[in-house]
N, C-alpha and C positions, 0 to 999 in steps of 0.2 A: 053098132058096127055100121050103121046105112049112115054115118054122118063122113065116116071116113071114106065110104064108097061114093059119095057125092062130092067129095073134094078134089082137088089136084095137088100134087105135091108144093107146088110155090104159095097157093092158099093155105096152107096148114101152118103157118111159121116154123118150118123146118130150114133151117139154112144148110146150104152145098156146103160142105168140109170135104175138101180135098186130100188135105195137108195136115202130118201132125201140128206144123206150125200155127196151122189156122186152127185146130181144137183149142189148143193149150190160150191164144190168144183170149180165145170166147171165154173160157172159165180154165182153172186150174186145174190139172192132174187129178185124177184119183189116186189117194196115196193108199196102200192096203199095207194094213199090219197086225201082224200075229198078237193073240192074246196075252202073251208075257210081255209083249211088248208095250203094248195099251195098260194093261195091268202095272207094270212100271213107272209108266209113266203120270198115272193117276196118281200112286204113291208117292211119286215127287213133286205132284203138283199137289197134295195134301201137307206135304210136311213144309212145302213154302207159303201154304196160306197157314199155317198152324204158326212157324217162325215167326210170319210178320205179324200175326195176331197176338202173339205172346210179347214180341219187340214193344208195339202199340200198345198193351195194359200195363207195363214196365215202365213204360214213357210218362204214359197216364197217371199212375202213382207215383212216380221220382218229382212229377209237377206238384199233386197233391201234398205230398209229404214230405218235405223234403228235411223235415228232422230226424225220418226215421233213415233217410238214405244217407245223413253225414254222421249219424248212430251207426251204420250198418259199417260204413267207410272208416271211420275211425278206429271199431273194433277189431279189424281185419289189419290194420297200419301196425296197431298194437300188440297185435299176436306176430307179425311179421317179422317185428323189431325186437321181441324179446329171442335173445340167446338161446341158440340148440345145443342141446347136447350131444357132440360129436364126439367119437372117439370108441377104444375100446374098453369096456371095463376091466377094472383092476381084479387083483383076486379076492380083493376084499366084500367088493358088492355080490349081493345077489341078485341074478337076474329073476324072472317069473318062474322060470325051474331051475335056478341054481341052488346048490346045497349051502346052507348060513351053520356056519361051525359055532358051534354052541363053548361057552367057556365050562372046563371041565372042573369039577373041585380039586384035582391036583395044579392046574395051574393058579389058585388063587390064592 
């Protein structure tokens, strides 16, 4: 405390701030935020360093290998292009719990 009492205030490097204008100049705002909110925002800066890391070893490997990425492409072309089965079943089919009528020995 006896250094502060030997000083004056213009030796101390304290600057006269008058003015919000003049704080804000010198350094930026104090911004103050509630813990859900800091909490939030750590989670979204987790899940975008996790995306670009993920992007980055994808990248990584589509360089390496790229027989298994025109394997991977191809197979997906080929399920894409084969025919669905749209529509509704007849009465003939069974579905996974439909009843399959059995041939009776009168009818045969």
């Amino acid at each position: 405390m006896t250094w502060f009492e030997t000083k004056l205030d213009h030796d101390i490097n304290f600057l006269e701030i008058e003015t919000q204008v003049d704080a804000e100049f010198i350094g930026p705002p104090a911004t103050i935020e509630s813990r859900p909110t800091i909490r939030k925002t750590r989670i979204v800066l987790e899940q975008r360093v996790t995306r670009e890391r993920d992007e980055a070893t994808m990248a990584r490997f589509a360089r390496e290998n790229p027989h298994l990425v025109q394997a991977e492409t191809e197979f997906f072309w080929k399920r894409d292009d084969e025919p669905k089965k749209v529509g509704r079943k007849t009465k003939n089919e069974a579905g996974p719990f439909g009843l399959v009528k059995l041939k009776s020995d009168d009818e045969v």
